[in-house]
Structures are given as structure tokens and as C-alpha cells.
KEZAMI-330270 format. One record per residue: residue number from 1; x, y, z of N, C-alpha, C in turn; residue in one letter. Coordinates in steps of 0.1 Angstrom, whole numbers, plus 5000, padded with zeros to 4 digits. Atoms other than C-alpha are relative to their C-alpha. Layout:
BEGIN
   seq   n.east   n.north   n.up   ca.east   ca.north   ca.up   c.east   c.north   c.up   type
   NUM        X         Y      Z         X          Y       Z        X         Y      Z      A
...
//
This chain:
BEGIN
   seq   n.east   n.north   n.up   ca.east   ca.north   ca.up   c.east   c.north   c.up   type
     1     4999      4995   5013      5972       7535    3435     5008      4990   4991      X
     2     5000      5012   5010      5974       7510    3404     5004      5008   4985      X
     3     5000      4999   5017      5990       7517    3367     5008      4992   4992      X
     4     4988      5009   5009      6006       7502    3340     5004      5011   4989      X
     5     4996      4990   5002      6026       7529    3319     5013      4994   4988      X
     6     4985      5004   5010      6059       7529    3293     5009      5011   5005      X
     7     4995      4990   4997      6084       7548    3303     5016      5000   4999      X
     8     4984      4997   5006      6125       7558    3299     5007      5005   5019      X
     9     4990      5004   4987      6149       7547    3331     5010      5015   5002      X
    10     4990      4987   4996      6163       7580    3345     5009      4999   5008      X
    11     4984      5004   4994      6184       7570    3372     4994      4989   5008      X
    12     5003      5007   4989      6187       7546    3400     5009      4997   5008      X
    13     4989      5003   4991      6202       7542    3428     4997      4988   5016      X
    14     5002      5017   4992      6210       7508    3456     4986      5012   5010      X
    15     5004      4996   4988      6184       7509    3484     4999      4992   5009      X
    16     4988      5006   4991      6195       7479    3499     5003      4988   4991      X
    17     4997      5006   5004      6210       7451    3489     5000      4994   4987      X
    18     5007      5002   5013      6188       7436    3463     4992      5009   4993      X
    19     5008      4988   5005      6169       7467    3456     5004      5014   4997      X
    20     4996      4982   5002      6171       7501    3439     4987      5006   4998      X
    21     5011      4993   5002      6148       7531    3440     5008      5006   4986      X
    22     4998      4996   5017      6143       7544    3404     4993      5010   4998      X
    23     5009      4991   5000      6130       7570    3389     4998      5002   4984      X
    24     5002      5004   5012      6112       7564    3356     4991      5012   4993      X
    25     5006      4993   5009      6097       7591    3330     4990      4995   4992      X
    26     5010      5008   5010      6064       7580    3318     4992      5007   4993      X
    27     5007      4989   5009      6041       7591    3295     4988      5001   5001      X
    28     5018      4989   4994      6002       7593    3311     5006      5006   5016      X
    29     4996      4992   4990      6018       7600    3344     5014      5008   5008      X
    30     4988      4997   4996      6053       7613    3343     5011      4999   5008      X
    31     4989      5003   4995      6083       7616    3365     4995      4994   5012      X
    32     5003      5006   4989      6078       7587    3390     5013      4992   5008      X
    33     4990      5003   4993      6100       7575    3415     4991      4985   5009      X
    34     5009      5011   4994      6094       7537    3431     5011      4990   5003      X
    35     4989      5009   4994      6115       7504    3446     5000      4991   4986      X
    36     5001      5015   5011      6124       7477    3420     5010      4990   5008      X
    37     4994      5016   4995      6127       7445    3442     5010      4992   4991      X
    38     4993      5013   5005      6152       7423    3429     5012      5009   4990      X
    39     4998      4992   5013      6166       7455    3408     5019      4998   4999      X
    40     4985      5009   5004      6204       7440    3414     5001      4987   4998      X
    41     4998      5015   5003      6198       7404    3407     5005      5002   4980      X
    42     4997      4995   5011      6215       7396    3377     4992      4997   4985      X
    43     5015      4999   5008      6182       7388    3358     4996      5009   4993      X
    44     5006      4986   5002      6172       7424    3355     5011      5010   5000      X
    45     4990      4985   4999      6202       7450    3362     5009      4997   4988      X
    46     4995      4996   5012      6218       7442    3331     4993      5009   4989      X
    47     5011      4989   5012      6183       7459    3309     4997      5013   5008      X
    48     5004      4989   4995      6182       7484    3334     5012      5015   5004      X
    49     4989      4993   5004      6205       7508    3320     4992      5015   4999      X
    50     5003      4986   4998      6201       7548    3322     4993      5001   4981      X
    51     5000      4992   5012      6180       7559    3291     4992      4986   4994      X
    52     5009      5007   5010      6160       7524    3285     4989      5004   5000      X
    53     5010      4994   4997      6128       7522    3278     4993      4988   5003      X
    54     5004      5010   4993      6105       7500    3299     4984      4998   4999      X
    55     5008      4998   5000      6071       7489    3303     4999      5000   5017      X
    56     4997      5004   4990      6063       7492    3339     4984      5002   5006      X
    57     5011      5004   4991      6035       7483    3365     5002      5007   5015      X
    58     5001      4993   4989      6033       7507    3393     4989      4995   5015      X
    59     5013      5002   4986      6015       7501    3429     5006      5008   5010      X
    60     5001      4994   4989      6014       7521    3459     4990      5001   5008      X
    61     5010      4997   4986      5994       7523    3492     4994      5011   4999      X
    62     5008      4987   5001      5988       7557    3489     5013      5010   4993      X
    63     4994      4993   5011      6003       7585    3474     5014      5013   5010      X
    64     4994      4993   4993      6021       7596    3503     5016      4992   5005      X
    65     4992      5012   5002      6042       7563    3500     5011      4996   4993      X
    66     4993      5003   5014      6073       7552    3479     4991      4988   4996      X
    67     5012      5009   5006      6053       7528    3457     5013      4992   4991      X
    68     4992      5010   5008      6070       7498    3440     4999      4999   4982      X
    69     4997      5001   5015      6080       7491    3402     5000      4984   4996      X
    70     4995      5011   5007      6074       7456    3382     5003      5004   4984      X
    71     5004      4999   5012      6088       7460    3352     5009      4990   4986      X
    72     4995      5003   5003      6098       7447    3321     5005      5011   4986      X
    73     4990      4994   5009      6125       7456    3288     4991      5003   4991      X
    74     5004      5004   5018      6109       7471    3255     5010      5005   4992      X
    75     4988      4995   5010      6139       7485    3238     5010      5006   5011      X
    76     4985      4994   4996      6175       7487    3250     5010      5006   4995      X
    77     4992      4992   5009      6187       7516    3237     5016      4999   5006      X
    78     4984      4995   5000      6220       7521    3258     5010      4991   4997      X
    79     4993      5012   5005      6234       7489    3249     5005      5001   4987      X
    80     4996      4999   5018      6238       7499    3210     5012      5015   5003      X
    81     4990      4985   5002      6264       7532    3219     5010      4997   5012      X
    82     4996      5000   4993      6284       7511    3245     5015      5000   4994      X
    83     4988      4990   5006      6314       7516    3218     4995      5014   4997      X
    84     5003      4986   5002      6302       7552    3215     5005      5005   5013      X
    85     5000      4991   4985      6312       7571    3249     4994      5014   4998      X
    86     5009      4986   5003      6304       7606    3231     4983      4997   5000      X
    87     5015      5000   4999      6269       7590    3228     4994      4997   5009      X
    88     5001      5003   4984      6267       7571    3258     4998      5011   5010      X
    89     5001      4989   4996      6273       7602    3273     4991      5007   5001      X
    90     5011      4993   5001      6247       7622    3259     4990      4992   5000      X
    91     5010      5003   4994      6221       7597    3270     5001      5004   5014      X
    92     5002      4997   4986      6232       7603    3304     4992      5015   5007      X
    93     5006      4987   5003      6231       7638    3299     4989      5003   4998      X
    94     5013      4998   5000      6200       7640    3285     4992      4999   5008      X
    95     5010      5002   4988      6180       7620    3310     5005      5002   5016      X
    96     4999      4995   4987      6196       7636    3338     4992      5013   5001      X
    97     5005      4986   5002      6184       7671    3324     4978      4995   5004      X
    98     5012      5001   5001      6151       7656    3324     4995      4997   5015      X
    99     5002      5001   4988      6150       7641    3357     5001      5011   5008      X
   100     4993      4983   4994      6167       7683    3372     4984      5007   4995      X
   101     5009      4990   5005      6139       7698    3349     4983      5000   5003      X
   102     5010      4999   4996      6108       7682    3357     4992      4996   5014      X
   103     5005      5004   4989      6084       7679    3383     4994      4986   5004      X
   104     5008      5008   4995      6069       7648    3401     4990      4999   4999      X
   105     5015      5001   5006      6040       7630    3387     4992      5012   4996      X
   106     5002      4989   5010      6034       7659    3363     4998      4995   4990      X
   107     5002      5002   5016      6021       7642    3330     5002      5013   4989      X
   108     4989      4995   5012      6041       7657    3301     5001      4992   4990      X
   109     5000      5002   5009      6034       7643    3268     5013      5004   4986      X
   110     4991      4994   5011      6057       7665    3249     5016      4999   5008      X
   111     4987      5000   5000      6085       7660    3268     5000      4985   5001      X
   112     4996      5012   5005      6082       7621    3267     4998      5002   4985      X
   113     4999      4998   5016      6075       7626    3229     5014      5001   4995      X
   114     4986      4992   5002      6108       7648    3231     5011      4985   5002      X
   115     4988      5012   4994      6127       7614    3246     4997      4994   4990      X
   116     4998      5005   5013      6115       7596    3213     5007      5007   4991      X
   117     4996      4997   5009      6126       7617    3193     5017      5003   5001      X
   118     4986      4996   4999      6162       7622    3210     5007      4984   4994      X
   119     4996      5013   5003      6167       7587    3201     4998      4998   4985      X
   120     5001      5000   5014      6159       7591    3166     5013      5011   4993      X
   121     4994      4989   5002      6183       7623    3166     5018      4996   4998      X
   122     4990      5001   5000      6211       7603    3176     5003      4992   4992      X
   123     4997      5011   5011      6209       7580    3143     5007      5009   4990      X
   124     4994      4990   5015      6218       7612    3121     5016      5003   5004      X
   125     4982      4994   5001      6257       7624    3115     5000      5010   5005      X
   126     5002      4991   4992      6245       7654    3127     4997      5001   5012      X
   127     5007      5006   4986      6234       7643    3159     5003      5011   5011      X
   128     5000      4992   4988      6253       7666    3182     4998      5013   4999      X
   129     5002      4985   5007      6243       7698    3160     4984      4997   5008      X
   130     5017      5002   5003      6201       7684    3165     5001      5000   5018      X
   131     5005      5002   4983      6209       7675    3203     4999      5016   5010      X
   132     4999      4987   4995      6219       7712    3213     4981      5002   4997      X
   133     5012      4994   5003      6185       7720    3194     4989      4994   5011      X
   134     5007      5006   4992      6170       7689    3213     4997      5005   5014      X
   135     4998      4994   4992      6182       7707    3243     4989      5014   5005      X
   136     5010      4989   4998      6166       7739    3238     4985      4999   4997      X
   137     5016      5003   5002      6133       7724    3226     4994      4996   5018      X
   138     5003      5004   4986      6130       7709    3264     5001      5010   5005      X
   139     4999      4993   4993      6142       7739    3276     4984      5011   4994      X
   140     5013      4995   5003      6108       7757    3260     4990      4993   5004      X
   141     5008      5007   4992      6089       7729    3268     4994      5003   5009      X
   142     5000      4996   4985      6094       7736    3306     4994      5014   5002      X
   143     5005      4988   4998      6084       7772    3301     5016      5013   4998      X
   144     4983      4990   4997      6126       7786    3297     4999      5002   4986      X
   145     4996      4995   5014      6123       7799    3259     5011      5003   5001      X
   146     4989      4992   5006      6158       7810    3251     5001      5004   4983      X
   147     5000      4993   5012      6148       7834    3219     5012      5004   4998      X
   148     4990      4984   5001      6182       7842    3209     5006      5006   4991      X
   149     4999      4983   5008      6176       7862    3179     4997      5012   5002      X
   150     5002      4992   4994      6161       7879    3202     5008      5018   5008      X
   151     4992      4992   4993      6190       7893    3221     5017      5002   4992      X
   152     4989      4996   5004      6218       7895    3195     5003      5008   4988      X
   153     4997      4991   5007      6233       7920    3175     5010      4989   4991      X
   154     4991      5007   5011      6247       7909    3138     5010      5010   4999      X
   155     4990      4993   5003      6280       7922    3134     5010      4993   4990      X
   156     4994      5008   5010      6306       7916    3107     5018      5005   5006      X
   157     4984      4999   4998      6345       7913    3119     5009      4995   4994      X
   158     4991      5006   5006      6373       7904    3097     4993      4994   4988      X
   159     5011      5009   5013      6347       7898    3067     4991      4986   5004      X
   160     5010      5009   5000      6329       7873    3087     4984      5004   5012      X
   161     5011      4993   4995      6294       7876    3104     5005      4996   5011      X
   162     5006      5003   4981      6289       7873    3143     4992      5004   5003      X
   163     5013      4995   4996      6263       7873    3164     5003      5003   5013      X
   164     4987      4996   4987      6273       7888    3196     4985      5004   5009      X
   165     5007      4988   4987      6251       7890    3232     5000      5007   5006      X
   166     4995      4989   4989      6254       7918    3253     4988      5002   5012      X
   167     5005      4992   4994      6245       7926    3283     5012      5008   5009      X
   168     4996      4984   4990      6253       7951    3315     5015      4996   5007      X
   169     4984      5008   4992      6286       7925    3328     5006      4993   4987      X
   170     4993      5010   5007      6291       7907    3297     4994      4997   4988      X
   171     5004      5005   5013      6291       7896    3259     5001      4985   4998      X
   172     4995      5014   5000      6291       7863    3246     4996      5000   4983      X
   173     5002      5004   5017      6294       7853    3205     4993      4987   5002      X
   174     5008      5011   4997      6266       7830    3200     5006      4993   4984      X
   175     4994      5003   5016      6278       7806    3172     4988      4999   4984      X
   176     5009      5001   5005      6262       7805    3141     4988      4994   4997      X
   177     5009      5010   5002      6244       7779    3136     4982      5001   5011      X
   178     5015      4990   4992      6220       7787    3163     4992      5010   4996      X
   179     5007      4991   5009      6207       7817    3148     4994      4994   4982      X
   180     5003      5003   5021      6211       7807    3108     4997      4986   4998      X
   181     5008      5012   4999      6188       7773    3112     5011      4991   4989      X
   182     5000      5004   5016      6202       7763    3074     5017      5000   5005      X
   183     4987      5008   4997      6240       7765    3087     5004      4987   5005      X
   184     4995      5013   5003      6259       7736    3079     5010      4996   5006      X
   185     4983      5003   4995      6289       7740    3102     5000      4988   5007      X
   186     4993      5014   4997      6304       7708    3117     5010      5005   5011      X
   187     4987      4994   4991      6329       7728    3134     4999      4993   5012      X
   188     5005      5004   4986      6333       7710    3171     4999      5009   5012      X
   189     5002      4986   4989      6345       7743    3187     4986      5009   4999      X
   190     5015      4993   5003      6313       7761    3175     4987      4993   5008      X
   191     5011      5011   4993      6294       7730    3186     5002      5000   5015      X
   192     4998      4995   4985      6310       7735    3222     4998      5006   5005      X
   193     5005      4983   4993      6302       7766    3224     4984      5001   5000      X
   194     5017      4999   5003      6268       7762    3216     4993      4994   5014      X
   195     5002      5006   4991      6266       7740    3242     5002      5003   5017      X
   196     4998      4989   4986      6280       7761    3270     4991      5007   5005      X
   197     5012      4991   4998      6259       7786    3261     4988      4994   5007      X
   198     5009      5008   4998      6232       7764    3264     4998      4997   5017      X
   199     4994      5004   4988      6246       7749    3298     4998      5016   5008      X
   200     4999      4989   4989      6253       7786    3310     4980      5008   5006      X
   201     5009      4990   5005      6219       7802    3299     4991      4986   5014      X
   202     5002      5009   4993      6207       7768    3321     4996      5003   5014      X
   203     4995      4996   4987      6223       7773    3352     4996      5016   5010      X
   204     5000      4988   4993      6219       7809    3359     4980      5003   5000      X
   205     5010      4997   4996      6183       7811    3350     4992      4989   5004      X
   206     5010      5015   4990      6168       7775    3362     5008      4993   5013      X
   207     4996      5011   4991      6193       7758    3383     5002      5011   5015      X
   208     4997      4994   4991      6211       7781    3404     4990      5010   5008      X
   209     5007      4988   4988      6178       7804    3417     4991      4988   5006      X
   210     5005      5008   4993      6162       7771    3426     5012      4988   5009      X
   211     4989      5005   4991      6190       7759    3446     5004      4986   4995      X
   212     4992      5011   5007      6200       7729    3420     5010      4998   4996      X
   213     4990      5000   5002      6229       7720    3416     5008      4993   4981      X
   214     4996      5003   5013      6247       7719    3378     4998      4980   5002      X
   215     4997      5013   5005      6245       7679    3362     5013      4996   4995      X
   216     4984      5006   5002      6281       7661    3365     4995      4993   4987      X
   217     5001      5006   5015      6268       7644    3336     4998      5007   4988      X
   218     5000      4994   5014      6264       7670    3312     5016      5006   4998      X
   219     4985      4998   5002      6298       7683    3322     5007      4988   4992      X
   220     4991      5013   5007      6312       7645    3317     4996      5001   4985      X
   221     5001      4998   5014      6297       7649    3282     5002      5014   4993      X
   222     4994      4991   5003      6310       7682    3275     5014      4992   4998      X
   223     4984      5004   5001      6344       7672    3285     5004      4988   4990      X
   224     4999      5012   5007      6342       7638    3263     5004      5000   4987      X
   225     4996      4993   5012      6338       7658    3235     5012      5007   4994      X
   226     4990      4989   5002      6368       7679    3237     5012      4995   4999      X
//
């Protein structure tokens, strides 16, 4: 099995010496996993940063095989936000969620689409308001809608609005901005919260019943923030 492909570097880890297996997000054949010979020489492991994007040349024996990777650089995104940590971060983040969320050689258009456009998301001032949203767009993607004007009640406390979830063990105030598209808040606690939610709403219905375990990297980018 023969392709040539573009795709966005999700992780990698040694597999011996001079080599790491990788696992690349492409866009006619999706999440692939393969050896990149030489992938510690210092030739190549400096462009091969979490979150580039690559062109790459796939081969495999069969499909039952780990299959090897030649590839080369077309844009090195993580290198522009290596004074950023908040942003840095949320590359990690991100294409960890992607690597947790999708399946193996699964072509997915809309969720590579989605990886362009998270990279366009992080040029705006608003960036970490659009990434929550980024968040939840993947999370529909996948088939996890979280409608949630669906499940909240508007209430008004102390002259201001809330949006409050309830269920049978527990409420939770969703912040505004989630619901009222057109809010403009900035707040960071709002934005943390948003983000929890997000994270919690995650966890309990994708991660934890398929026996996945939460991403230390979305935490590390939680906490980065704070």
C-alpha cells in the first residue's frame, strides 16, 4: 500500500534510536500511524514538531503492517508561538484531542478542514473564545453534539442573566458566551469555565465509557491559562 498525502504531525514517539513512530492526520486517508527512519537525526526532528504540517509518502507491505513515513516540511506552524506557551499549548491540545477522538485510517475531510481553520483561529485576539467553539465543532463532527440551549434554563440572579444546567446529581452555570453567540466577554474565568465544561461534558460522555483516559495536555493548557 502506496500514497502521497498532506497531513498535520500528531504525536511521536522514539522507536529506536534513530527512529520514531508517528502518527499523522491526513486528509484523503486520515489518522495514520507509520516509522520515520532517521526521525531523530538532526536534519529532520527540528520540523517535526507537534501540530506541523507535512507532506508525506506512505508505504506499507500490507495493511496489517506498521508502514513507514518519507516526509517532508510545508508550513511550520509550531515554531511561530514558541514565545506563546498559552498557544503552544493549545496546539498540543488540540491535536491530542484529535488523535483521542478519531479512528484509524478513517478519511475525515471535515475534521482536517477543521485543523485549517484552528490555525487561522489562533491569529484572532479572540482566539481562546473561537477555540472553545473550535472544540465543540469537532466535538459534532465526531457525532458528540453538545446542544446546550438545549438543556438550560435562563434565570436572572442579582439583575444578571444565567444559564444554569440541571440535572438529577448536579447543576452547573454555563457561561454566557456559549449560549449568546454575539457575547463579547473576554472575561478569563468565564473562558475557563467554558472550557471545563467542555472538558467535563468530554470525559464523561466519550472518554471515560470507552476506557480513555483524560489528555495531560489539555489539562497542561487549562492550567497555563490560569
Amino acid at each position: 500500500m502506496n500514497w502521497d498525502d498532506i497531513g498535520y504531525l500528531l504525536s511521536k514517539n522514539r522507536y529506536n534510536e534513530n527512529s520514531l513512530i508517528a502518527e499523522i492526520f491526513t486528509e484523503k486517508h486520515g489518522k495514520t500511524s507509520g516509522i520515520i527512519f532517521g526521525g531523530t537525526s538532526k536534519k529532520i526532528k527540528n520540523y517535526l514538531q507537534i501540530g506541523n504540517k507535512l507532506y508525506t509518502t506512505f508505504n506499507s507491505k500490507s495493511e496489517n503492517k506498521i508502514g513507514y513515513f518519507k516526509i517532508e516540511i510545508l508550513n511550520a506552524f509550531s515554531p511561530n508561538y514558541f514565545d506563546n506557551s498559552n498557544k503552544l499549548n493549545c496546539i498540543s491540545s488540540a491535536m491530542s484531542l484529535i488523535k483521542i477522538l478519531t479512528a484509524e485510517s478513517q478519511t475525515n475531510e471535515s475534521v482536517f478542514n477543521l485543523i485549517d481553520e484552528f490555525y487561522q483561529l489562533l491569529k484572532k485576539p479572540d482566539w481562546l473564545k473561537k477555540y472553545i467553539f473550535w472544540e465543540l465543532d469537532l466535538l459534532s463532527i465526531i457525532g458528540f453534539d453538545l446542544d446546550l440551549k438545549k438543556i438550560v434554563n435562563k434565570e436572572f440572579i442579582d439583575n444578571k442573566i444565567l444559564y444554569v444546567a440541571k440535572s438529577s446529581t448536579d447543576q452547573k452555570i454555563v457561561p454566557n458566551f456559549l449560549i449568546e453567540k454575539n457575547d463579547k466577554s473576554e472575561n478569563i474565568k468565564d473562558l475557563l469555565s467554558g472550557l471545563k465544561l467542555v472538558g467535563d461534558f468530554m470525559d464523561k460522555t466519550i472518554l471515560k465509557p470507552n476506557n480513555v483516559s483524560y489528555p495531560i495536555s489539555r489539562n497542561q493548557f487549562i492550567n497555563s491559562l490560569g
